[in-house]
C-alpha positions as CSV (number, residue, x, y, z in Angstrom):
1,X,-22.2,-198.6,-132.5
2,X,-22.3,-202.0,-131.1
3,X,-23.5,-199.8,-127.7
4,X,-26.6,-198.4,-129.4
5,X,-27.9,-201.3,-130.6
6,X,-28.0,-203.0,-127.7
7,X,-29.6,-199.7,-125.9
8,X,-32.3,-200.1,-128.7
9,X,-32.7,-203.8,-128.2
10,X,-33.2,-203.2,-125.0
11,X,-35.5,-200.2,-124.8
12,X,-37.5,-202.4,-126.7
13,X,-37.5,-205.2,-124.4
14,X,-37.6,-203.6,-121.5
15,X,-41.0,-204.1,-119.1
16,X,-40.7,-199.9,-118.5
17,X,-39.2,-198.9,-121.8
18,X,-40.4,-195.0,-120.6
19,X,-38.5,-195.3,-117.3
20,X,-35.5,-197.1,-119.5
21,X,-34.9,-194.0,-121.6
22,X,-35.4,-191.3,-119.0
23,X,-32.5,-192.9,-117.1
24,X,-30.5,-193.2,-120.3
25,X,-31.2,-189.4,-120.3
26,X,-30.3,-188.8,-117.1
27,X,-26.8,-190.7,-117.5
28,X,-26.4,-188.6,-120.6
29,X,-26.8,-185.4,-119.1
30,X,-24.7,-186.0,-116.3
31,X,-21.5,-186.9,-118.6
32,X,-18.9,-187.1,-115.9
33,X,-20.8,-189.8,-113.6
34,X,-20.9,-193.3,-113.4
35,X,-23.9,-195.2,-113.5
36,X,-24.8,-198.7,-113.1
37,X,-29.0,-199.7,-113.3
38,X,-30.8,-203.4,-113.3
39,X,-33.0,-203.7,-116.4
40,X,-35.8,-206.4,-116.3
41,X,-36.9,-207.4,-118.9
42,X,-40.2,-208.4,-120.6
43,X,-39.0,-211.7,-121.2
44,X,-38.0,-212.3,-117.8
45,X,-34.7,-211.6,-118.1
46,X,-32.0,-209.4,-116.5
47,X,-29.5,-207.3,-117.3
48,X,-26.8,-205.2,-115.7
49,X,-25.8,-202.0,-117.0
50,X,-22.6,-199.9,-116.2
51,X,-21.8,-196.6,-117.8
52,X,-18.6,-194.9,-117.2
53,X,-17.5,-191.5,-118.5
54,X,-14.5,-191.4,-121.3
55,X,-12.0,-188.4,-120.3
56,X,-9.6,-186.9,-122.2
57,X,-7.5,-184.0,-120.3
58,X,-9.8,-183.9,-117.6
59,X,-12.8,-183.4,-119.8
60,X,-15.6,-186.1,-120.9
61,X,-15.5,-186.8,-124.6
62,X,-17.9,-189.7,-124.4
63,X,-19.2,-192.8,-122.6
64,X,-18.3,-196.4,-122.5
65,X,-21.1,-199.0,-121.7
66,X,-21.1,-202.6,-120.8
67,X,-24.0,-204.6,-120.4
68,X,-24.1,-208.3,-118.6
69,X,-27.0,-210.6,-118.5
70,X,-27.7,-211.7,-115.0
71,X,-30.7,-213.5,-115.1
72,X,-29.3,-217.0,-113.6
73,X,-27.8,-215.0,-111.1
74,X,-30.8,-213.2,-110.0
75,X,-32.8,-216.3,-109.9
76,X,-29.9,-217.7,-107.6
77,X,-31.1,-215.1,-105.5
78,X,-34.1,-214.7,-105.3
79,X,-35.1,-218.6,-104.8
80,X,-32.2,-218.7,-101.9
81,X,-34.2,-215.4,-100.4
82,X,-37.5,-217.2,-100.6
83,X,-36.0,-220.3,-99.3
84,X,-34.8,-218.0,-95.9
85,X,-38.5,-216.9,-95.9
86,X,-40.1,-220.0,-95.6
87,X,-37.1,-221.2,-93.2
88,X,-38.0,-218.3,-91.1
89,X,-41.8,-218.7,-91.1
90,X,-41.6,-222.1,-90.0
91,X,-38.7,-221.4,-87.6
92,X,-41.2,-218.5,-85.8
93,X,-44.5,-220.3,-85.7
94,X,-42.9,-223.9,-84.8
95,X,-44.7,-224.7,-81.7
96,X,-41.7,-226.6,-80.1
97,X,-39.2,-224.1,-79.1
98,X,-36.4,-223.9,-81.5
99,X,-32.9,-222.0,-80.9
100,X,-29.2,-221.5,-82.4
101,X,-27.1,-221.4,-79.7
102,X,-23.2,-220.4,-79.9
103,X,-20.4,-222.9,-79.0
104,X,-19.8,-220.8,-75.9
105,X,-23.7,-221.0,-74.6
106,X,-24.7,-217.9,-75.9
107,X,-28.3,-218.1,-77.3
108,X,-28.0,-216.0,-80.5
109,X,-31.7,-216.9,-82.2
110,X,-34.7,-217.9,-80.6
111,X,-38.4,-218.7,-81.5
112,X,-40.7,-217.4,-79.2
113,X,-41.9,-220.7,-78.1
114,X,-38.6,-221.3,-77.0
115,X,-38.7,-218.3,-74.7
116,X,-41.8,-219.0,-73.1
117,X,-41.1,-222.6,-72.7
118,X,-37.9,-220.6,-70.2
119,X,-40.6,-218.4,-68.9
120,X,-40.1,-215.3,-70.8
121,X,-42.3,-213.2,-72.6
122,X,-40.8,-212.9,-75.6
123,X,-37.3,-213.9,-77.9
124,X,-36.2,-210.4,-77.4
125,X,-36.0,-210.8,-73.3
126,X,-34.1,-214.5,-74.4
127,X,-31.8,-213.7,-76.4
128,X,-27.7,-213.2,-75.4
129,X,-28.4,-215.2,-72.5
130,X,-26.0,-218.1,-71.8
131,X,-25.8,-221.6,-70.2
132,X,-25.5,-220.7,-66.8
133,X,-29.1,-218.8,-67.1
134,X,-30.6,-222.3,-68.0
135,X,-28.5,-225.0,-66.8
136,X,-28.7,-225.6,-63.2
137,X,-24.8,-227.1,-63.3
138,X,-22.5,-226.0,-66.6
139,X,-20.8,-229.1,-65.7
140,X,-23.8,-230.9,-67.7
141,X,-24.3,-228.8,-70.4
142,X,-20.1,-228.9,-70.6
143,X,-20.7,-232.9,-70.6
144,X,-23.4,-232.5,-73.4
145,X,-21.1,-230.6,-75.8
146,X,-18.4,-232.7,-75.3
147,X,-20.8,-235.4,-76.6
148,X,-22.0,-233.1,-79.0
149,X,-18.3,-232.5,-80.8
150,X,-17.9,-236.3,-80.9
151,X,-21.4,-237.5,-82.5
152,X,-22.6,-234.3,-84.6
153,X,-26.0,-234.6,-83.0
154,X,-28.1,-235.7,-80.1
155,X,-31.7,-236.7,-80.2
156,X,-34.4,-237.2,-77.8
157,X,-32.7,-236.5,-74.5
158,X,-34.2,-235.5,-71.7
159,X,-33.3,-233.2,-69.5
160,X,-33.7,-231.0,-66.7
161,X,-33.2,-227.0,-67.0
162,X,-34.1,-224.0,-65.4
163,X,-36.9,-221.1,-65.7
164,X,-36.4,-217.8,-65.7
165,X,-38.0,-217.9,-61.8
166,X,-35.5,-220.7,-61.0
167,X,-37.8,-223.5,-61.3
168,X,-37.4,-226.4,-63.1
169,X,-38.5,-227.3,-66.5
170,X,-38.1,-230.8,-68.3
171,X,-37.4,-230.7,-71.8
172,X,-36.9,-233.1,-74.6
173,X,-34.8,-231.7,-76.8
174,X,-32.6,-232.1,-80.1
175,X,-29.3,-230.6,-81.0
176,X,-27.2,-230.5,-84.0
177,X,-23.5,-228.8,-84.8
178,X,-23.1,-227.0,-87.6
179,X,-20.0,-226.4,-88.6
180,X,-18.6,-223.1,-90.7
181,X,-17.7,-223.0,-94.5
182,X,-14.0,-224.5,-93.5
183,X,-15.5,-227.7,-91.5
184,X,-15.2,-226.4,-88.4
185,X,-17.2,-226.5,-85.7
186,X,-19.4,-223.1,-85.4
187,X,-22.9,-223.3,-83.6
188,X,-25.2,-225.5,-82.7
189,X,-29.2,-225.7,-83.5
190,X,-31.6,-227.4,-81.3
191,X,-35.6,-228.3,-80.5
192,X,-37.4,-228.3,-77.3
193,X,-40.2,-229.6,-75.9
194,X,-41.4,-228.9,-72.0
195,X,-42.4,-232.3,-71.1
196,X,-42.7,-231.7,-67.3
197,X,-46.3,-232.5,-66.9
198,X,-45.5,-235.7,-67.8
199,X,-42.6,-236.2,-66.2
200,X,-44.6,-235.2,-63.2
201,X,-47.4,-237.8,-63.9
């Protein structure tokens, strides 16, 4: 009983109360099936709903329902999954070059600034490449993440690295490690900035 009136409550209350009781019709007609749906509701609330079959001797002799109100939850998500979105937008049109880099030199995300600044067309051609496709000695960039583990960040160095053709290209750059859930140590992040005209001049 206590079932059907919240069924009712929320047919009434859902924002597609037609689409609500076609899938309650559905679940119905398939008795020995499980169901779980996301109900929104007019109000601007969520709910869960599950629906499991009740067997007795192998055969379904009715239907027990549970409903859950997820509405702070769904929130949660959706402002974390705006928050990647705007991360992401101003990650890709940033016009200093900006990359995550793994511990080992492995560049795992790129802008396409960053990229170009190495002479490549695009992130994609960037990408999985490691320190010895940038550094002209790993001996330096081994120096700089030694540095790195013992400050948590570096900013405004400048430093000399290599194209794609070989040449070289001075940078300014920022780096920061971020560690994993545990405290440890995981990637790093960083910012570039081809500054060889100047240094030139």
């Amino acid at each position: 009983a206590t079932s059907g009136v919240v069924m009712q409550r929320l047919t009434t209350l859902s924002k597609d109360s037609n689409s609500f009781e076609t899938r309650v019709q559905q679940i119905i007609a398939a008795p020995k099936a499980d169901s779980f749906d996301v109900i929104p509701l007019v109000d601007g609330r969520v709910f869960e709903r599950y629906s499991t079959p009740q067997m007795l001797d192998g055969r379904p002799i009715g239907r027990v329902w549970s409903f859950r109100d997820v509405t702070d939850r769904t929130r949660a998500e959706e402002a974390l999954l705006a928050s990647e979105r705007r991360y992401r937008l101003l990650f890709e049109r940033n016009l200093a070059g900006v990359y995550r880099n793994s511990l080992d030199g492995r560049i795992l995300d790129c802008n396409d600034a960053c990229a170009r600044i190495f002479g490549y067309e695009s992130r994609e051609e960037f990408l999985d490449l490691g320190a010895s496709d940038v550094y002209f000695d790993n001996a330096e960039r081994d120096g700089l993440m030694q540095r790195l583990m013992n400050e948590g960040s570096i900013t405004n160095m400048e430093i000399r690295l290599r194209r794609r053709d070989g040449s070289p290209v001075w940078v300014l750059e920022n780096m920061v490690l971020l560690q994993d859930e545990k405290g440890r140590p995981a990637f790093l992040e960083g910012t570039i900035i081809d500054i060889t005209d100047r240094k030139a001049a």
